[in-house]
Structure formats: C-alpha cells, structure tokens
Backbone bond lengths (Angstrom), bond angles and torsions (degrees), N, CA, C in turn:
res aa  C-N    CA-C-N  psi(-1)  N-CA   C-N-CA  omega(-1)  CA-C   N-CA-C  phi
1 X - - - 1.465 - - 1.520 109.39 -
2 X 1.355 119.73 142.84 1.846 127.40 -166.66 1.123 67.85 -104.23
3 X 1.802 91.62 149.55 1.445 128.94 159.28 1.580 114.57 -165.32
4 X 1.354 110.19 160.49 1.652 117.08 -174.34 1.546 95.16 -51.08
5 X 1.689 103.67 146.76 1.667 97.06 139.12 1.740 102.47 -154.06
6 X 1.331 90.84 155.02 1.928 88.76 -167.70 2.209 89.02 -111.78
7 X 1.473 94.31 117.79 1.323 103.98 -174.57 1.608 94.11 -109.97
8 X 1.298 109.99 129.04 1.413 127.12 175.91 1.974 113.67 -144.75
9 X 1.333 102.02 153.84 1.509 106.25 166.45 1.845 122.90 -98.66
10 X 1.279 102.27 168.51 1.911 73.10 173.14 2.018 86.05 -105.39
11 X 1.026 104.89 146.67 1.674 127.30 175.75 1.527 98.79 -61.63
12 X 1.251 128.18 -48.04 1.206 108.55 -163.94 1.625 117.99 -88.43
13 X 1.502 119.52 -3.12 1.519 132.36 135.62 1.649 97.09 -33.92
14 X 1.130 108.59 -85.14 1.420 142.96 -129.16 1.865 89.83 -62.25
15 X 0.749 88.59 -77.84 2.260 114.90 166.60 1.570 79.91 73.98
16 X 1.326 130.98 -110.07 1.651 129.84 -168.03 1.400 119.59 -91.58
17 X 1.757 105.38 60.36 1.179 111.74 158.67 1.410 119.02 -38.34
18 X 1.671 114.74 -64.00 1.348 118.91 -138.62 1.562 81.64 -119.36
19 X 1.519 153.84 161.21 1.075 133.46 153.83 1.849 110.82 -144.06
20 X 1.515 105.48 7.15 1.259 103.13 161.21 1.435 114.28 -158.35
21 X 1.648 143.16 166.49 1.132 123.18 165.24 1.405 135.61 -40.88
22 X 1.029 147.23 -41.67 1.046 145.12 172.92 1.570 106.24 -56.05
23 X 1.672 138.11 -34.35 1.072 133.22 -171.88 1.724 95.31 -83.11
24 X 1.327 101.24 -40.64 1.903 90.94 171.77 1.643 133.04 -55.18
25 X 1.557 86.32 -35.29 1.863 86.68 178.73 1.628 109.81 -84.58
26 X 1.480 107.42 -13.37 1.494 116.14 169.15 1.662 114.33 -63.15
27 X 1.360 97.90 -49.12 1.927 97.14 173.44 1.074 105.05 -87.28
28 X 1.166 157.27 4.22 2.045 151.39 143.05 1.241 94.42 -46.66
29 X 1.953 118.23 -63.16 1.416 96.47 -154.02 1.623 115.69 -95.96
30 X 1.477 101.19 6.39 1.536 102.89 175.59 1.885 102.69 -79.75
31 X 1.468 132.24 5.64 1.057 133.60 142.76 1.597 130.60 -67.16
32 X 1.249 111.65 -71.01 1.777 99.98 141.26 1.595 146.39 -12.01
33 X 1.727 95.52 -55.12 1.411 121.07 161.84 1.586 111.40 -49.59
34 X 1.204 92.03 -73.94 1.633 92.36 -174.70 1.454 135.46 -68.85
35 X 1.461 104.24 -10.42 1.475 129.36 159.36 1.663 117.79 -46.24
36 X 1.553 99.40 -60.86 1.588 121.43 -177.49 1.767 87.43 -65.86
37 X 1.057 124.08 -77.79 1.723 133.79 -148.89 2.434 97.92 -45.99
38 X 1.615 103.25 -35.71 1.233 92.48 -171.57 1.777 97.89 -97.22
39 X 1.395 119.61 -34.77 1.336 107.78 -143.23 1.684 131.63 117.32
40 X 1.587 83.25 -30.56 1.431 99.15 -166.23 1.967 117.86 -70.30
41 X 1.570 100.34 136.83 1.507 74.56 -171.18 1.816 105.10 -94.57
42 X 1.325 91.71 158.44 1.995 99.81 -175.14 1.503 88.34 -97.23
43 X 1.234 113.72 150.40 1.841 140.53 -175.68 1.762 101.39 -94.30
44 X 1.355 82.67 -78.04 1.878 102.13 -160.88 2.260 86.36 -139.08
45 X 1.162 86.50 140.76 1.596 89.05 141.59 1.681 96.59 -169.82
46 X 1.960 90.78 -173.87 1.496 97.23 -169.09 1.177 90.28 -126.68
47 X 1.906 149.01 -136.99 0.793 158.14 121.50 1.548 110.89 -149.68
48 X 1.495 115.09 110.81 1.448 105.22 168.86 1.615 113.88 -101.26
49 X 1.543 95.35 -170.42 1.713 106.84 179.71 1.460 110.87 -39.52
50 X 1.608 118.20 -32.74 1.426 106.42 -161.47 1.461 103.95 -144.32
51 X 1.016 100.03 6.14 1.704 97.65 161.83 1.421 116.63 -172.44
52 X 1.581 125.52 152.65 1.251 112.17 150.82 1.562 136.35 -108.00
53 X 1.497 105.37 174.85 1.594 112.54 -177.22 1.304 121.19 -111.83
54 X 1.207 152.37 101.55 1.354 138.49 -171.56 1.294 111.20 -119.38
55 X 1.318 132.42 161.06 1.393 127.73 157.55 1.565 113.97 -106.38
56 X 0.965 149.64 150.94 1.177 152.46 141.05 1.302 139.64 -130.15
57 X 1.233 98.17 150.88 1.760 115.42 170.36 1.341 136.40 -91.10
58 X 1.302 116.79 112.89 1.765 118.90 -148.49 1.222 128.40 -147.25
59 X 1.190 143.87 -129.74 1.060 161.77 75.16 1.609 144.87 -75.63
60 X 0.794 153.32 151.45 1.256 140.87 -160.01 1.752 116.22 -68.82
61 X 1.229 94.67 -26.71 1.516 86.04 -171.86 2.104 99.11 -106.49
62 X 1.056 101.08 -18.04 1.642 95.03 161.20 1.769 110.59 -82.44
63 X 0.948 112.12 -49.59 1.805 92.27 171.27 1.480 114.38 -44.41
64 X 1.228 125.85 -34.45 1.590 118.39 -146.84 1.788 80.44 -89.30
65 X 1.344 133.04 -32.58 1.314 128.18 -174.54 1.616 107.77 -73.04
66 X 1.321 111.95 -31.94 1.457 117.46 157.68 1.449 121.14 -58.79
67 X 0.940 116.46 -33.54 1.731 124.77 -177.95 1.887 114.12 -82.47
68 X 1.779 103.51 -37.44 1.210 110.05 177.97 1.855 121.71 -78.78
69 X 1.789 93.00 -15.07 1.380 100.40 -168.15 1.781 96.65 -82.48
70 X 1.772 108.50 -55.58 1.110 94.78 -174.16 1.569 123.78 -68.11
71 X 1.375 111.18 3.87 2.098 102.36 176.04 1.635 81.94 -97.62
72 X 1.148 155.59 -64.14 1.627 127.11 -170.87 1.392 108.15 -56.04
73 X 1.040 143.33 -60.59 1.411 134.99 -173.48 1.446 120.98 -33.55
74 X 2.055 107.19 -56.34 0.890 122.88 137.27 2.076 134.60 13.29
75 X 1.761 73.06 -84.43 1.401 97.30 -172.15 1.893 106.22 -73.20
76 X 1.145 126.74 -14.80 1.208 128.18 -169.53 1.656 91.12 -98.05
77 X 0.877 93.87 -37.60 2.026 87.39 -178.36 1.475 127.80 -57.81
78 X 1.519 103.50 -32.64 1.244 128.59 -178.15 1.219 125.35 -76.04
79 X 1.962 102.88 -49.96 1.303 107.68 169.84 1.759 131.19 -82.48
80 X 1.785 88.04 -6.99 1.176 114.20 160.51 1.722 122.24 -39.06
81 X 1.686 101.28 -82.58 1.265 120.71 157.09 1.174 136.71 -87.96
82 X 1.277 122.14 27.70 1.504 111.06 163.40 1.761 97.00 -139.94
83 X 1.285 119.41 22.84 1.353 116.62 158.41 2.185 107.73 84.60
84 X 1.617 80.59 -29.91 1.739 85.27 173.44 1.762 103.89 -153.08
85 X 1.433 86.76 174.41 1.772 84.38 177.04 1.489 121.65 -89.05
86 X 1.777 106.75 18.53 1.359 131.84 143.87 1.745 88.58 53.78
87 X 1.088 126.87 42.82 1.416 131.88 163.40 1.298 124.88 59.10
88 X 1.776 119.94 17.17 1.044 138.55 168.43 1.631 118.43 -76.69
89 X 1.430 104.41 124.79 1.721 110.80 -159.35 1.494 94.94 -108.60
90 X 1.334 128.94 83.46 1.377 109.38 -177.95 1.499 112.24 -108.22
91 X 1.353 105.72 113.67 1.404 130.23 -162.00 1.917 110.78 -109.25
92 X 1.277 125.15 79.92 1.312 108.17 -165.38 1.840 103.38 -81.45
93 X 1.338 112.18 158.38 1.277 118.59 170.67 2.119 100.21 -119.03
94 X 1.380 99.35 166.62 1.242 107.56 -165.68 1.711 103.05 -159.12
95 X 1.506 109.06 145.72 1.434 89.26 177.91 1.981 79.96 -175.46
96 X 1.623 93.98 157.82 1.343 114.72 173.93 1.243 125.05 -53.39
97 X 1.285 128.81 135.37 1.659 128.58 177.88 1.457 99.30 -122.52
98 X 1.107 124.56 117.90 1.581 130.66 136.49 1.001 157.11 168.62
99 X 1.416 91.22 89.78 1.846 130.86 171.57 1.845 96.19 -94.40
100 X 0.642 129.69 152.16 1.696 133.43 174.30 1.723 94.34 -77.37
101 X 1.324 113.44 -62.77 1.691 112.56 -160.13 1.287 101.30 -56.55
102 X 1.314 127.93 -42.41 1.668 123.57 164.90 1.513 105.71 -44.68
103 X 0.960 97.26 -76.29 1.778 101.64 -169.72 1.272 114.92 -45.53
104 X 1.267 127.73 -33.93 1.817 118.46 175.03 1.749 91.11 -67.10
105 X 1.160 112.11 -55.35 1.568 104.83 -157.90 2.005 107.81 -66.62
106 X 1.159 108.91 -36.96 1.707 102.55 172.74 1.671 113.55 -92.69
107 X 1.583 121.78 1.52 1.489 97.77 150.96 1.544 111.28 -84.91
108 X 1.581 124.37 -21.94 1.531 104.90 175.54 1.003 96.52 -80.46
109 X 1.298 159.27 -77.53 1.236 128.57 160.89 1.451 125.33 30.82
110 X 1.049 115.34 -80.20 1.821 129.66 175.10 1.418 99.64 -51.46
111 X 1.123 140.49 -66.64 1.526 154.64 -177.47 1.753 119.31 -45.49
112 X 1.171 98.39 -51.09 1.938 111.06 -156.50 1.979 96.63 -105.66
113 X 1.659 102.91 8.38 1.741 81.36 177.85 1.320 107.02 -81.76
114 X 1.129 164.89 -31.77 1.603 150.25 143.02 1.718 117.79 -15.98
115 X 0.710 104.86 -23.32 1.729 120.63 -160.95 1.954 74.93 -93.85
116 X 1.427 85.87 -85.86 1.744 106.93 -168.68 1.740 115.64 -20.22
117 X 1.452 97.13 -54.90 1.195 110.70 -177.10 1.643 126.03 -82.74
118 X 1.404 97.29 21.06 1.175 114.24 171.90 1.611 130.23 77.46
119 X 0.973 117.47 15.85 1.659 140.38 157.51 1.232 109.93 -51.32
120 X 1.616 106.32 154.79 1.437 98.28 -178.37 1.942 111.98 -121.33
121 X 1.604 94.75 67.99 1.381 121.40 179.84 1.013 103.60 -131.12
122 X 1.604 113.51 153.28 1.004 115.90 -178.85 2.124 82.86 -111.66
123 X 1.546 103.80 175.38 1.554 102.63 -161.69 1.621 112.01 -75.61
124 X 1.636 99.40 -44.98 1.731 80.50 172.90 1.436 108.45 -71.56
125 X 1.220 156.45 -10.14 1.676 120.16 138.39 1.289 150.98 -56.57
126 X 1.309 83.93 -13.04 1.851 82.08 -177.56 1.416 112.93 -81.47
127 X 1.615 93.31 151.42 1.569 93.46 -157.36 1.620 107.27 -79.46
128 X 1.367 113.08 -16.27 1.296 115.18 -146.64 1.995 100.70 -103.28
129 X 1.037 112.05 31.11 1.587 122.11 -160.70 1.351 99.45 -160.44
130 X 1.481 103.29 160.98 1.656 121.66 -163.16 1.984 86.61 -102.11
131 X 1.379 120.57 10.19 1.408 100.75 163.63 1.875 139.01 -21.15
132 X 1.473 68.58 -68.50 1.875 98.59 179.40 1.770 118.33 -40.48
133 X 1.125 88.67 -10.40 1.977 93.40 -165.53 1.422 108.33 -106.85
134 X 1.223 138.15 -13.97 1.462 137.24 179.24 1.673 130.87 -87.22
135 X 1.318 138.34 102.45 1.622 142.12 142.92 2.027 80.83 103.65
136 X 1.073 107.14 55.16 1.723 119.39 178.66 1.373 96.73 -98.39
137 X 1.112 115.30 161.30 1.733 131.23 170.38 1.116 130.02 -84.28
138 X 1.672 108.44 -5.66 1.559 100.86 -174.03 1.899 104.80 112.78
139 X 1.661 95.03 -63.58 1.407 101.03 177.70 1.274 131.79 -75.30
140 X 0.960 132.69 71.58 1.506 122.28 175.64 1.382 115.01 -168.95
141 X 1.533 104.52 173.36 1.805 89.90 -152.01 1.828 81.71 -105.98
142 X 1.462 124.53 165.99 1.173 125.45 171.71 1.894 127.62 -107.31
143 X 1.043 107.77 126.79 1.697 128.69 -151.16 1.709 77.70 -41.09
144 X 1.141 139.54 -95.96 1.568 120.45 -177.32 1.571 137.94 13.39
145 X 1.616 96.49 -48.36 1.297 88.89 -159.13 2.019 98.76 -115.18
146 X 1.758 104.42 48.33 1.631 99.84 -157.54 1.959 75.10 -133.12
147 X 1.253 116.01 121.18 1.571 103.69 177.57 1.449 128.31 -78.93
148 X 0.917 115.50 -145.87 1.859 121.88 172.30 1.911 108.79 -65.42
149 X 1.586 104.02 -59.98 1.338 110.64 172.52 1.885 123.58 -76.43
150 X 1.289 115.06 10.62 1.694 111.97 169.68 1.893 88.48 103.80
151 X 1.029 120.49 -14.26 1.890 105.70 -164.96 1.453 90.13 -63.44
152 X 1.386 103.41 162.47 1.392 132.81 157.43 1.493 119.73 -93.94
153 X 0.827 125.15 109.83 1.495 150.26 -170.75 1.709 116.21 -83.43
154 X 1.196 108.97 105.12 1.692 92.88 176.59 1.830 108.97 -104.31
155 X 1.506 78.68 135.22 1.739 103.97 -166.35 1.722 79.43 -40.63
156 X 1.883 84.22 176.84 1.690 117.89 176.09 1.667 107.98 -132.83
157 X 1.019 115.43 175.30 1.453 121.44 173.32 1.398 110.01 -91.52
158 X 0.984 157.12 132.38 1.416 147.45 154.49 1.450 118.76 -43.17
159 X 1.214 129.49 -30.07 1.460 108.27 168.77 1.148 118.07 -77.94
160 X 1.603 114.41 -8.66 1.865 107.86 175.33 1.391 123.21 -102.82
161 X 1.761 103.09 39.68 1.488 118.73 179.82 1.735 101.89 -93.02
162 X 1.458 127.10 -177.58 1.169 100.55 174.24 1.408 97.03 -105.72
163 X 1.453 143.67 -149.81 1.184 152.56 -145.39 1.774 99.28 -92.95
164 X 1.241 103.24 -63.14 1.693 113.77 160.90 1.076 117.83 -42.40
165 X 1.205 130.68 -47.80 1.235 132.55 -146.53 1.868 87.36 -81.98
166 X 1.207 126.70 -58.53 1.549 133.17 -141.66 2.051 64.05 -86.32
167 X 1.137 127.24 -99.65 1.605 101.14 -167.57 1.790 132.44 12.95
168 X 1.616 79.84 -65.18 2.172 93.31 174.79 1.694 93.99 -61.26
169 X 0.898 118.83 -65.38 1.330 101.10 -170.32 1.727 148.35 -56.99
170 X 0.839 94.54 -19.37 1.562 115.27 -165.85 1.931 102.15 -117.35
171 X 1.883 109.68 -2.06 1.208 123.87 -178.14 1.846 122.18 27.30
172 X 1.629 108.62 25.93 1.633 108.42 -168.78 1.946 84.63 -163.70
173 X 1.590 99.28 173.17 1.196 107.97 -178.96 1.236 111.68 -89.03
174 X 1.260 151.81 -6.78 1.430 158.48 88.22 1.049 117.50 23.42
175 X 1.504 139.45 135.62 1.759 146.08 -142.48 1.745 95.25 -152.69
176 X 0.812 94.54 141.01 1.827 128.68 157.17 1.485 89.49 -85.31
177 X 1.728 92.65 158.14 1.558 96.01 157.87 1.038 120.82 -109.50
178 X 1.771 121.97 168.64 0.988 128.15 -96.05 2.166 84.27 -124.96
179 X 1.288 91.07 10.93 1.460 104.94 163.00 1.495 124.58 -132.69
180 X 1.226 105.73 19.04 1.208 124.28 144.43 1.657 143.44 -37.64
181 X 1.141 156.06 120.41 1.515 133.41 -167.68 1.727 90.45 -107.18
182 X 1.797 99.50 154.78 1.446 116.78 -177.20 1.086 110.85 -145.98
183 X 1.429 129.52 119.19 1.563 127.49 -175.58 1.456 119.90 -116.82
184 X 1.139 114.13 142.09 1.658 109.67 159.24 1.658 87.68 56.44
185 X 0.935 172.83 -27.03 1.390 165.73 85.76 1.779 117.60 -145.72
186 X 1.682 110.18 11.98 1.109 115.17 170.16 1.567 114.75 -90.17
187 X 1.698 119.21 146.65 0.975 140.56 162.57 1.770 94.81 -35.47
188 X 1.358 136.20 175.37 1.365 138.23 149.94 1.084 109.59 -106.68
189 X 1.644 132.14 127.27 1.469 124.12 179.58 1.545 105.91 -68.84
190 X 1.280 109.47 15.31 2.162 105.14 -164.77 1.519 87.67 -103.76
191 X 1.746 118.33 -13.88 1.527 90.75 173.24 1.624 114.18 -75.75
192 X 1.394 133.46 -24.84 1.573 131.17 -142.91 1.755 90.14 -134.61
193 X 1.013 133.23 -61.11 1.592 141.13 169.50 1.809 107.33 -13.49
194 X 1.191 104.41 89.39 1.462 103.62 155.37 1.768 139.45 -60.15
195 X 1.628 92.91 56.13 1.722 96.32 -158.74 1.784 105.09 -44.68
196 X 1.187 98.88 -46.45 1.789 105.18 -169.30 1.393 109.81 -56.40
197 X 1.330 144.42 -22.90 1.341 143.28 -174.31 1.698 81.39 -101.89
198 X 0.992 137.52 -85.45 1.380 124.33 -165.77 2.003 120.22 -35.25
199 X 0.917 100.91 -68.29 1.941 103.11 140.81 1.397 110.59 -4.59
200 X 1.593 122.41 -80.76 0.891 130.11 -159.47 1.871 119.28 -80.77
201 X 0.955 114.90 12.35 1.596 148.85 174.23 1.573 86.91 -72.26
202 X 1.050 118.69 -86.88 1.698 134.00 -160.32 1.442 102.38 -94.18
203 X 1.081 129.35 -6.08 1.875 117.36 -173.36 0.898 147.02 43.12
204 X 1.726 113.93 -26.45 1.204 129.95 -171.97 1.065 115.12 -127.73
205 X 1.781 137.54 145.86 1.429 115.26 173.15 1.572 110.01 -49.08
206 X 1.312 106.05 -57.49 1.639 121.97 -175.32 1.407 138.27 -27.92
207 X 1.678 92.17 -33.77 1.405 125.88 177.33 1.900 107.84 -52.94
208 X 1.637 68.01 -75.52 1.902 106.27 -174.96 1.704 107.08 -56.58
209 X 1.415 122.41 -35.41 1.249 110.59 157.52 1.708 118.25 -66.17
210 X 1.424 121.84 -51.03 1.439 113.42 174.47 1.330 127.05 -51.64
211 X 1.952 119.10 -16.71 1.166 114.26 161.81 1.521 139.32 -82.86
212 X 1.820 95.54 -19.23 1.513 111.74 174.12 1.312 110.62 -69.50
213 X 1.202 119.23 -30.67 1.683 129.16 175.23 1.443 116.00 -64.07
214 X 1.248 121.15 -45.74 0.990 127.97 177.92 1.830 119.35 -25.09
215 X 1.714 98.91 142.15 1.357 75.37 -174.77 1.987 106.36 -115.67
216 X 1.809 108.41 -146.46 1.499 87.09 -173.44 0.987 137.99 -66.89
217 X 1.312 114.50 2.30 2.039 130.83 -179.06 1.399 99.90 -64.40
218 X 1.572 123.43 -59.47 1.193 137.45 -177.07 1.751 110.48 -38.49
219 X 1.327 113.55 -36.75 1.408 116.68 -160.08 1.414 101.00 -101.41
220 X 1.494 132.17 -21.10 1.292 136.97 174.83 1.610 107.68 -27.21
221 X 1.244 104.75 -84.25 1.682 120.72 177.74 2.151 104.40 -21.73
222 X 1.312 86.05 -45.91 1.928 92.99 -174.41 1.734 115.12 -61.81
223 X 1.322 87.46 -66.63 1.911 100.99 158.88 1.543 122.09 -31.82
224 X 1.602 98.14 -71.44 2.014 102.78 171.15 1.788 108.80 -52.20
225 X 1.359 123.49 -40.27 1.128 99.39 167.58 1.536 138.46 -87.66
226 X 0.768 98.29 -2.61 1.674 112.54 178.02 1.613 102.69 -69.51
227 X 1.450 106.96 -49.81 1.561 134.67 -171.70 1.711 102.86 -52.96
228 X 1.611 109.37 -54.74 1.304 126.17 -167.24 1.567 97.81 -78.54
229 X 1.926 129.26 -26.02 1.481 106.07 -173.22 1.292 111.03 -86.83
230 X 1.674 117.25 -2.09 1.337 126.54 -161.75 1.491 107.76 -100.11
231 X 1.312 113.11 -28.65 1.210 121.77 166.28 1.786 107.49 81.02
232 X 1.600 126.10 159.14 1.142 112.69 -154.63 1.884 90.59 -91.78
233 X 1.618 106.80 171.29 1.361 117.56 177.02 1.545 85.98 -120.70
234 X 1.467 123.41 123.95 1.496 137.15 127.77 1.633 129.10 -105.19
235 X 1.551 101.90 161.54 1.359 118.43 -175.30 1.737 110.42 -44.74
236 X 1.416 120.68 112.18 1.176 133.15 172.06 1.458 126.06 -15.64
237 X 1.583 94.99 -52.58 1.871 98.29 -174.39 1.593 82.63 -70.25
238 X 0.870 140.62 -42.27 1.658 126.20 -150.84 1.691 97.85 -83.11
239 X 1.312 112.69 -53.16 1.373 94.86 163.12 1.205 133.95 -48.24
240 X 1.578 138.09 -18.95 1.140 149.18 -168.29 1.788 93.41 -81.00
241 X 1.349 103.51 -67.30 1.126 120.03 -171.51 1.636 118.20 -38.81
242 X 1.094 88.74 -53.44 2.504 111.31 167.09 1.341 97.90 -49.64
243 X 1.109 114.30 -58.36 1.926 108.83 -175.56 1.416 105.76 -81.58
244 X 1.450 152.76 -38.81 1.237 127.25 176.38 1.448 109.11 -57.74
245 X 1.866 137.60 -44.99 0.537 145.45 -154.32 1.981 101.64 -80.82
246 X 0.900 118.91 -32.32 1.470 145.48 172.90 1.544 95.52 -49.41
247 X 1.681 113.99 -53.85 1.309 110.70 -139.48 1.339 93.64 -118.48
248 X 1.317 137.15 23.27 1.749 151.66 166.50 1.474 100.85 -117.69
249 X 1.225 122.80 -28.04 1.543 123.97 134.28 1.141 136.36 -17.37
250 X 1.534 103.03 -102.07 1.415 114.87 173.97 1.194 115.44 -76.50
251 X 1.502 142.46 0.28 1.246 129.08 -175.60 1.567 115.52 -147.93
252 X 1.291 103.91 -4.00 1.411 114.19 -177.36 1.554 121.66 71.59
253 X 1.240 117.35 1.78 1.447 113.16 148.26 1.561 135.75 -103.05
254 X 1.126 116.58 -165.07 1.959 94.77 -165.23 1.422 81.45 -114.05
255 X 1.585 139.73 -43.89 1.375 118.03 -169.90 1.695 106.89 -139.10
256 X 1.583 102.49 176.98 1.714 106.33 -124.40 1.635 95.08 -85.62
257 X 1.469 114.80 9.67 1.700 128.41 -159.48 1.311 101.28 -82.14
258 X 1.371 135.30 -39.36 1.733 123.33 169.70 1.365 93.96 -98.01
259 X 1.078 162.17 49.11 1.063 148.40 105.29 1.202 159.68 -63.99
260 X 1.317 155.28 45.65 1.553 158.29 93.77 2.126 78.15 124.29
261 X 1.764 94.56 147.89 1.047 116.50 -166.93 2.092 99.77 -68.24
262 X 1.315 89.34 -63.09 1.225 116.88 158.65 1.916 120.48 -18.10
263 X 1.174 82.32 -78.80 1.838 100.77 171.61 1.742 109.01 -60.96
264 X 1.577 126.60 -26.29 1.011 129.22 168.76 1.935 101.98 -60.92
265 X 0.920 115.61 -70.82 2.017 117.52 179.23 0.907 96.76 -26.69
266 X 1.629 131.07 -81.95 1.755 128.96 178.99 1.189 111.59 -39.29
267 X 1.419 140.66 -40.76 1.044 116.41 -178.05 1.963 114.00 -78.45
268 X 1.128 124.24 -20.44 1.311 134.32 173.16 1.533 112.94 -79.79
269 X 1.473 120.70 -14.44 1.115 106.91 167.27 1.904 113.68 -90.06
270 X 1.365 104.68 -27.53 1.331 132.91 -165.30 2.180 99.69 -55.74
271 X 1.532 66.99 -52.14 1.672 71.56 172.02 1.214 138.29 -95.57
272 X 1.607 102.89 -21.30 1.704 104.35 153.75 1.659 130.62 -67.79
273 X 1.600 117.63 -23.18 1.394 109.79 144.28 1.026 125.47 -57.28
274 X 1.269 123.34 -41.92 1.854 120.98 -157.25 1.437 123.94 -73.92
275 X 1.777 101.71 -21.62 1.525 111.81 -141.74 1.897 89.10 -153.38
276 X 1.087 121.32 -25.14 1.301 130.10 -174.36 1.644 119.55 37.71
277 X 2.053 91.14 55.83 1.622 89.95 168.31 1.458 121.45 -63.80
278 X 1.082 104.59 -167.77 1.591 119.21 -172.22 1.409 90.22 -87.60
279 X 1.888 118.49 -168.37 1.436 120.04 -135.34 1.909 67.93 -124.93
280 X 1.584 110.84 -46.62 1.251 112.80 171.19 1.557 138.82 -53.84
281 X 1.129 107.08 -41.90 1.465 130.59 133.72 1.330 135.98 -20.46
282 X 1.318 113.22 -52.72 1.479 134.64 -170.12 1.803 82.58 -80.42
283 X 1.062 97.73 -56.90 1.423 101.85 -144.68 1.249 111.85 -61.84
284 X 1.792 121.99 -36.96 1.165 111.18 171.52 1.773 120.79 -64.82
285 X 1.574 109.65 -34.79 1.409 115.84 -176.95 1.681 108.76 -58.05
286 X 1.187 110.96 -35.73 1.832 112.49 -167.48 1.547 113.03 -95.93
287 X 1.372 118.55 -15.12 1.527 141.25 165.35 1.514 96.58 82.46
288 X 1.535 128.17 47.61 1.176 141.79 -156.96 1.742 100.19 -118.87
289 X 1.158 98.96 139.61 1.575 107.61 171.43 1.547 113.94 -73.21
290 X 1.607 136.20 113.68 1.031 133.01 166.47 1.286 123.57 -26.77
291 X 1.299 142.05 -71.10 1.371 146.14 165.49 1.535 109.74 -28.62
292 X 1.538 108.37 -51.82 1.416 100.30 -177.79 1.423 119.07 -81.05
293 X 1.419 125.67 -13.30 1.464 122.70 165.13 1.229 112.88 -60.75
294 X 1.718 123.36 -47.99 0.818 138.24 -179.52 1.618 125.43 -39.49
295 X 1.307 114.20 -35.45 1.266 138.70 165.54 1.590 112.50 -64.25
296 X 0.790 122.45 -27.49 2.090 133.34 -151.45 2.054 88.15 -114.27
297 X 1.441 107.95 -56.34 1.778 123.07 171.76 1.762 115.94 -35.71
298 X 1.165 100.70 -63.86 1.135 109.65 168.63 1.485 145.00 -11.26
C-alpha cells in the first residue's frame, strides 16, 4: 500500500555534506537517481548545504530502499571525490504522513527551505528543488534548462550522452533511463516529479499560495516532528548509564552482553519510551542493527 513519507537528514549530522556546486547538482540528481532505481515517486524536495528534504510517494518498503540507496550513493560520491568521507554522517530519517493538515504544511516545507533558510531565492528559482514545477501556466521556461549566459538550452535524452558524460551525471554506476531528458547537466525533475498528486495536496492555486505564505507557527508541528522521529542525542556516559540501569531492571543484569537477542528489543524499546533516544543511540547501546530496531521502534 503507497503512502506519504517526508524523508529528511538532520544538517548538523550532516555539517559538510555538500561543499561546492558541483557536489550540489550531484545530490539534485542523485534524487532522480534514486527515483528510477526504486520506483518511488518524489512529490517536492529541496536540497540544502547540509541536508535534504523530500516528500514521497511509495510504499513503505520501497521508500526505505529510496532512503538507503540515496545515503550509500551518497557516501560513495563523497568518498569518491574528496578522497574520504571527510567526516560527513549522512543519516536520513523517514516516517509516515497522513493527516492532510500535516501534509500541506511538510510538503511546503520540502519546497520553501531555501527561501526559509534565508537565501535570496525565491522557490520556483532555485535550482536545487522541485519549486519550479507547481500551479504554472504552461508558459515558462524551466531554471534547468537557462545556462550561465541566459541561453535556453534544449534538453537531451540520456542515452545520447556519451559514456562520460551519463557517468557525470548520474555521479554512480547506476543509470537513469535512457528516455529520460538531461540539461545543462541536471537530471529534469519533469522526468520522476509527481507534479499532479502534489497539485492535488492544495487544489487550488489560492490554497498553495496561502500555504507558501505561511509563517513560522505553521511549520512548528513539522520541526516537533522531525525532533520526535530523530529522537534525542545525550552525553554517552549518561546514556550508558540509562541502559545499564534499564537493563538491572528488567533483567537483573547491569549490561546488555549476557543478555538474549530478544531481551536486547525490550530493552531498546524500554528506553526509547522512557527517555526517547535516538534510533542511533539505541543501536550502539543494545549492539542492535539500526534497520532492525527500526522495525521493533515503530
């Protein structure tokens, strides 16, 4: 069964994700990328210096392959070109949306963080976001396909790049297809971008303008949850301390090493109610695979 999910990183993990243009238009089209590789359709996203925002349309277990593809891909790009993964932690979180009033307010959300974050774009310009594509007239040319000097650029197909060229683009050994359009060296969000379901979020131009307006009250609700899927980070010894004490508790020993795989989950859920660590967190304290907590968290 498809359903929303708003996949984001936290930036201050992330700190020098992206650190020059070329690494920015590299994570735009590794959205594209990962679009084609799951299926999954992308709504809205943005991408800043240190993290991105996307929405998507899926299923649960194809988003999460969307989420896992783009943090390895990610990670190969980076250590690709900068010789190491230069201490970039890119950890995406992801989680279900659907209430509607959430969902108008965290797909603009996805759209207006360039704006938000204080840039001096407004969203359908920025290059690095699916802005450009929503409640348009038909007429207008798209920030993609306009170069350095003002020309207008007419897209290409991706299979009629040469061998290099689709490499630069797609920055992994992994392919778009091969009827795909590619401009100026970006993916096009008009191949994978579900404008018409995103559209249909707000219905109205009128709507979708009263939500872009919106100011930071509107986004509160987005923040607290982002906050609550990420779960809190505290000081290690003290975290240590919460789970031995957790686990002489419920099991009568002080730490999680004679304890049963099994009895490890209870103890990761035990403490993600109580204390609402992180998923990362948990995971190092219980010697638990993230993905698989993730499953038990839930």
């Amino acid at each position: 069964m498809k359903n929303y999910y708003h996949m984001f990183a936290n930036g201050a993990d992330a700190k020098n994700f992206i650190t020059s243009e070329e690494e920015m238009v590299s994570a735009f089209n590794r959205v594209g990328l990962c679009s084609s590789l799951t299926g999954v359709s992308v709504l809205s996203f943005s991408i800043e210096d240190s993290h991105p925002h996307i929405l998507l349309w899926g299923t649960d277990r194809d988003c999460r392959r969307f989420k896992d593809y783009y943090e390895d891909i990610s990670s190969r790009c980076i250590a690709r070109r900068r010789g190491s993964l230069d201490g970039v932690l890119l950890h995406c979180e992801l989680y279900e949306v659907t209430d509607l009033s959430y969902l108008r307010n965290v797909a603009m959300y996805t759209v207006i963080q360039a704006t938000k974050d204080g840039k001096a774009v407004m969203p359908y310009d920025y290059l690095y976001g699916s802005g450009a594509l929503y409640f348009r007239s038909g007429r207008y040319v798209l920030p993609w396909n306009i170069d350095e000097s003002g020309n207008v650029l007419e897209p290409v197909m991706f299979k009629n790049l040469s061998f290099r060229e689709k490499r630069s683009v797609c920055g992994s050994t992994f392919q778009i297809p091969d009827e795909w359009l590619v401009s100026n060296g970006y993916i096009l969000p008009t191949n994978y971008v579900d404008v018409g379901r995103f559209e249909d979020i707000y219905r109205t131009h009128n709507c979708y303008r009263v939500f872009m307006a919106s100011g930071k009250d509107k986004y509160k609700d987005v923040l607290d949850k982002m906050a609550s899927v990420r779960g809190l980070m505290i000081e290690d010894i003290e975290a240590r301390r919460l789970c031995e004490t957790m686990c002489l508790t419920l099991f009568g020993r002080k730490g999680t090493r004679h304890i049963t795989p099994e009895e490890r989950i209870v103890l990761a859920r035990e403490l993600h109610r109580h204390y609402n660590l992180s998923v990362r967190q948990l995971s190092t304290l219980t010697k638990l695979p993230e993905e698989e907590l993730r499953k038990y968290l839930a």
